[in-house]
N, C-alpha and C positions, 0 to 999 in steps of 0.2 A: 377490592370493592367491585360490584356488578355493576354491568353500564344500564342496565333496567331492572326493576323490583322481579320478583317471581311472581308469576300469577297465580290465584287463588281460588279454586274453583269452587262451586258449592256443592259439590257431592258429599252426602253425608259419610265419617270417618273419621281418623285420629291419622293427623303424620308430624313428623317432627321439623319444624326447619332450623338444620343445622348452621352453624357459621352464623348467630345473629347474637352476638355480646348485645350490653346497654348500648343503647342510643344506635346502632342497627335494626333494632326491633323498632323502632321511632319510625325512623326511615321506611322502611316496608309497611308498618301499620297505615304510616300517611298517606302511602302512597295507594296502597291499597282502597282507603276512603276517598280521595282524590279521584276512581273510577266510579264513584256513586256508590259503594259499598257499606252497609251499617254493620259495623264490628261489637261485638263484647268483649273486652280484653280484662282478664282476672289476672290480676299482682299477688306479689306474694302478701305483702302488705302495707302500710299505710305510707310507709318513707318511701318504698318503692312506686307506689302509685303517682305521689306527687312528685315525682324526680321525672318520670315517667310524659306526666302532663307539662313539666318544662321543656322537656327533647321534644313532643311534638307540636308543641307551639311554637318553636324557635326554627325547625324545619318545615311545619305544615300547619304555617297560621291562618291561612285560611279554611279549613278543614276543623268542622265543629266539633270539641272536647269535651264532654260531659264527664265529672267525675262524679262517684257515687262512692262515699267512702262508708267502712264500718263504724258503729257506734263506739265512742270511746270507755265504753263499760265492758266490763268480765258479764260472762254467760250467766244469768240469774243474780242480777247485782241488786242492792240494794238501793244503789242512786239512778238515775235518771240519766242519759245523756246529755250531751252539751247540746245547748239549745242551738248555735252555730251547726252543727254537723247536723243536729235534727232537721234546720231549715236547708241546709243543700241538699239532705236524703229526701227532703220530701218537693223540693223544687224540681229537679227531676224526674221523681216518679213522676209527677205533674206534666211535665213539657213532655214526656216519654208516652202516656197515655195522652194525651191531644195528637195535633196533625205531626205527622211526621217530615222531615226535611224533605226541602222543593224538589222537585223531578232531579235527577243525576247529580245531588250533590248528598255528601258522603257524612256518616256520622260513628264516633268513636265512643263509648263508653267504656271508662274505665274504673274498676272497681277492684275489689279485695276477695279473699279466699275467705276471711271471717265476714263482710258483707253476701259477698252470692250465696253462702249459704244459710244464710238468717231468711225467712218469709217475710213478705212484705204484705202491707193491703190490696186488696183485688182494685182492677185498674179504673174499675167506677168510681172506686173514692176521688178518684183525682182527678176525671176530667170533668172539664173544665173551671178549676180552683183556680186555675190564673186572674186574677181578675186585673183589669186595664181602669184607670183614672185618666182624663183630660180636660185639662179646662175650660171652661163652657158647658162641659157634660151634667148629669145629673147623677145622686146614690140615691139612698133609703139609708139615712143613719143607722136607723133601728135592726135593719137587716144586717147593713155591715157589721155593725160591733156584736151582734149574734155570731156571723162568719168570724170575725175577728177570735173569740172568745173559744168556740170550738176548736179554731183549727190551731190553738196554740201560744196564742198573744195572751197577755196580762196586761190589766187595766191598772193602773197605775193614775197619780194626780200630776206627774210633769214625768215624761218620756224623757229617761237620759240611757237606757241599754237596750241592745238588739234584742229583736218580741213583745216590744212596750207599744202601749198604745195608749191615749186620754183625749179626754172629750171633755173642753169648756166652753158650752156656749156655744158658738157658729163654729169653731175650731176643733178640728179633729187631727192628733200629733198620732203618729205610728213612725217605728222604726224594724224594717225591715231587717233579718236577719241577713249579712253578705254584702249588705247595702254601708255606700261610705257614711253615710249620715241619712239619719231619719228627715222625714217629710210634713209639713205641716198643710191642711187643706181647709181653707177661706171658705165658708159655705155661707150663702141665701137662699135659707127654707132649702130644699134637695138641690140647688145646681152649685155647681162648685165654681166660685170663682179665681180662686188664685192656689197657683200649688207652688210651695216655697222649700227648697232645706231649712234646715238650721241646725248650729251649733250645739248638741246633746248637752254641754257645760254649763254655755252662755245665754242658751234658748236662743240665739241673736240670728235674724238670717245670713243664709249665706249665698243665695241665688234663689231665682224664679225658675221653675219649671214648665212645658207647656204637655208633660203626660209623666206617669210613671207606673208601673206595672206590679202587682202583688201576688205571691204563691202561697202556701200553707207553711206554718214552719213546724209542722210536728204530722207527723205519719200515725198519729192516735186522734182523731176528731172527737171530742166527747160532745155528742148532740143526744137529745129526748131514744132516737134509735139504738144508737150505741149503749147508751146507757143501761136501757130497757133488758137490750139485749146479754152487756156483761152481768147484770144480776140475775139471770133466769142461768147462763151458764156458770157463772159462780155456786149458785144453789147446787145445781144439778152435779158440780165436781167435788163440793163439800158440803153434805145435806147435813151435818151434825158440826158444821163448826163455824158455818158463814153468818151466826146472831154476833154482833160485838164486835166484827172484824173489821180494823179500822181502815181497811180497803175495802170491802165492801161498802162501809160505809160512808166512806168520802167520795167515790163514784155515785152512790145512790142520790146524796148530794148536790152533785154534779158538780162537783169539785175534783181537781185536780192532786192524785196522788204520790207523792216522790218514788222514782224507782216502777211507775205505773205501767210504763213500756215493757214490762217485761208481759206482764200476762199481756198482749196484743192479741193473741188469740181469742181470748175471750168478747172481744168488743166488735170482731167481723164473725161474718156468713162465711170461711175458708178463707183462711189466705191463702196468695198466690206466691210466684217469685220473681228475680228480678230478668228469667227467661220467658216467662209470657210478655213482661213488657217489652221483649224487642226477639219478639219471634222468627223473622226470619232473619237473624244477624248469624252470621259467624263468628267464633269463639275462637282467640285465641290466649295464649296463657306464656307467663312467666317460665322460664326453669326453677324448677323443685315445687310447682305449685302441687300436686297432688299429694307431697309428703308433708309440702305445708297444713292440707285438708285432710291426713291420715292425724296428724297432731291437734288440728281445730276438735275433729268431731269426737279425739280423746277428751279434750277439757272440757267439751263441753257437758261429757259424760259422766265425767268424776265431780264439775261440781251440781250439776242433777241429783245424783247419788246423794252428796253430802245435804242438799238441801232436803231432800225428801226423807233423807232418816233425821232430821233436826225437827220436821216438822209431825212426824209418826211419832216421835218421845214427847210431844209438847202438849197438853190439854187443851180446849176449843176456849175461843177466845171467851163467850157466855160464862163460862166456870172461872174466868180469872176478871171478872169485872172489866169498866171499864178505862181502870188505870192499868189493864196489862199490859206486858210486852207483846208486838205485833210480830203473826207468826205466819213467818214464809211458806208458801204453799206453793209451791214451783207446776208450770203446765210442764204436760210432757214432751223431752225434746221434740219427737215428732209432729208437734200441735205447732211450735217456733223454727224449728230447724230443718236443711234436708238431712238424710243418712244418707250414707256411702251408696247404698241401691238406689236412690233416685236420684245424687249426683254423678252417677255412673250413665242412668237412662236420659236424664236433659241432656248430657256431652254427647250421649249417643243417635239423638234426633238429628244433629245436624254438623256442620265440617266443627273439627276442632283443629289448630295448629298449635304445636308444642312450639315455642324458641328455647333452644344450646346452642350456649355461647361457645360452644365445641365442633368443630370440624366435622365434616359425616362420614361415618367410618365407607370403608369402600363394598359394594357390595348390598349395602343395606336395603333392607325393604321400608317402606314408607319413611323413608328419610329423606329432602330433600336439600340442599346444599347451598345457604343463600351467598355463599363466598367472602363473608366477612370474616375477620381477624382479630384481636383482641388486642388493641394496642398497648405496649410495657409500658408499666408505673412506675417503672424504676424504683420499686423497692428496698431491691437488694444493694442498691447504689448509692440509696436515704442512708441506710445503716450503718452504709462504713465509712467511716472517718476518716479513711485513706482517698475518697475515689472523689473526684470534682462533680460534682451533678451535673453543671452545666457543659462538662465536657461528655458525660455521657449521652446527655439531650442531643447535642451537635454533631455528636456519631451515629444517634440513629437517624438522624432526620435527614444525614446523610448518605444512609446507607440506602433511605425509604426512596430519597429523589434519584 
């Protein structure tokens, strides 16, 4: 093990650092953010992310951890993401586009090979969506549950699940996505008097508050703009099939569509990705992640493909009334996704570092050697029936000291 991290310059580049198994990459990323540094670090995927965010919190807990995970839907799905992950991806974006961390302290985002290269919304949608409550203060009901209703909450007549929200009277219940228990807020006329938990079961309180803070829990805002705007690009992508279309028609509504996340493109002016919101950060990555992302922007291909010839065999919704089946009409990868050339050119704006959990061969060019080792699992030691585990534990830990 090194007696100091490697340093990390920001020359734009690719090099590999060698010698960095799990939970050595922890170590150097913390430490790295520890000098005031904003990192992007892309996993391979979701189990690895969150294993990820325990090694740096248990080594560098004070060194801010933002994860950004992928939606847990296949490429052109029919269902919706979980409303959980929707509210961390857009919690995030949110704190990501606002003010960024205090002079010299350091911040870590960590996300997925199927996250970085999904397009997200341009960084105006999000700031400043955080909005702050405190007691004493004042709202505009009418505004809130507007905001409320856009950015992804459901109105409901008693709040008991994450993205709920209702309004009786002076009392206004909301339940934050990520949040241990939802919040009830005591109102006279606009000032809020009392901000309380309570039991999602029981309704019953369960503490006073004297503030609490609130994000968007969905990266799809559906307001009068948006709206406007997916039905003038929906025409213009299917001018002979968009009469009847029970997506169409449930946005023109301004209702909420199962599965609606998928056309995203539709409802923004360009999306962006999750490299403009942390433009000057360094990049570093997972081992295998680029083969992980030669297999991402396969599936994502093949089920494009399959959506798009299901929907060129199928008659426009008009001609099948309006008891027909609802016919998938997929945006094109490049409208939701990056390719290969423009995850090539974001890596290549700025430093990127590979970790192998492999030794650096001698000689190497852009290979750098962070001296870490990969410590035995004793595998081969589980499997035989012959051999004591606990004697072989105390032979190496012997041999280590």
């Amino acid at each position: 093990m090194p007696d100091s991290p490697l340093p990390l310059d920001t020359k734009p580049g690719a090099l590999v650092v060698a010698g960095a198994p799990e939970g050595a990459d922890a170590l150097l990323l913390g430490a790295w953010a520890a000098e005031g540094r904003t990192l992007l670090h892309v996993a391979r995927d979701d189990a690895r992310l969150y294993r990820l965010i325990d090694h740096l919190r248990f080594f560098h807990p004070g060194v801010e951890t933002l994860a950004f995970p992928a939606w847990d839907t296949l490429p052109y799905d029919r269902v919706s993401p979980n409303v959980e992950i929707m509210a961390d991806r857009a919690s995030v974006l949110a704190k990501l586009a606002g003010a960024g961390p205090a002079e010299g302290q350091g911040r870590i985002v960590i996300t997925t090979v199927s996250a970085i290269l999904q397009r997200v919304p341009p960084r105006t949608v999000f700031a400043g969506t955080t909005l702050s409550f405190r007691r004493g203060g004042t709202l505009d009901l009418e505004k809130l549950t507007g905001f409320l209703t856009a950015h992804g909450f459901n109105r409901t007549g008693t709040v008991r699940e994450p993205g709920e929200f209702a309004v009786r009277g002076g009392l206004l219940d909301m339940f934050p996505p990520g949040a241990a228990e939802p919040v009830r807020l005591d109102l006279f006329g606009q000032s809020i008097e009392s901000i309380r938990g309570f039991d999602p079961l029981t309704q019953k309180t369960t503490g006073t508050r004297e503030s609490f803070a609130l994000a968007p829990v969905s990266e799809l805002v559906l307001d009068e703009t948006r709206i406007t705007l997916f039905r003038e690009r929906y025409r213009q992508a299917h001018p002979q099939a968009w009469r009847g279309d029970p997506l169409y028609e449930a946005v023109s509504a301004g209702q909420r569509f199962i599965g609606m996340e998928q056309w995203l493109p539709h409802f923004y002016d360009g999306l962006e990705t999750l490299f403009h919101y942390l433009p000057a950060a360094a990049v570093t990555m997972d081992h295998q992640v680029e083969q992980a992302v030669e297999a991402r922007l396969e599936l994502i291909a093949d089920y494009y493909e399959a959506r798009r010839s299901m929907a060129a065999g199928s008659k426009p919704a008009a001609e099948k009334g309006s008891g027909g089946e609802f016919v998938y009409r997929p945006v094109p990868p490049g409208s939701l996704y990056l390719d290969k050339a423009e995850w090539k050119a974001r890596l290549g704006e700025r430093r990127v570092a590979a970790f192998s959990p492999f030794a650096a061969p001698a000689g190497a060019a852009g290979v750098i050697d962070a001296g870490f080792r990969q410590a035995p699992d004793f595998s081969a030691a589980r499997n035989q029936g012959d051999v004591n585990l606990f004697d072989e534990v105390r032979k190496t830990l012997a041999r280590y000291a």
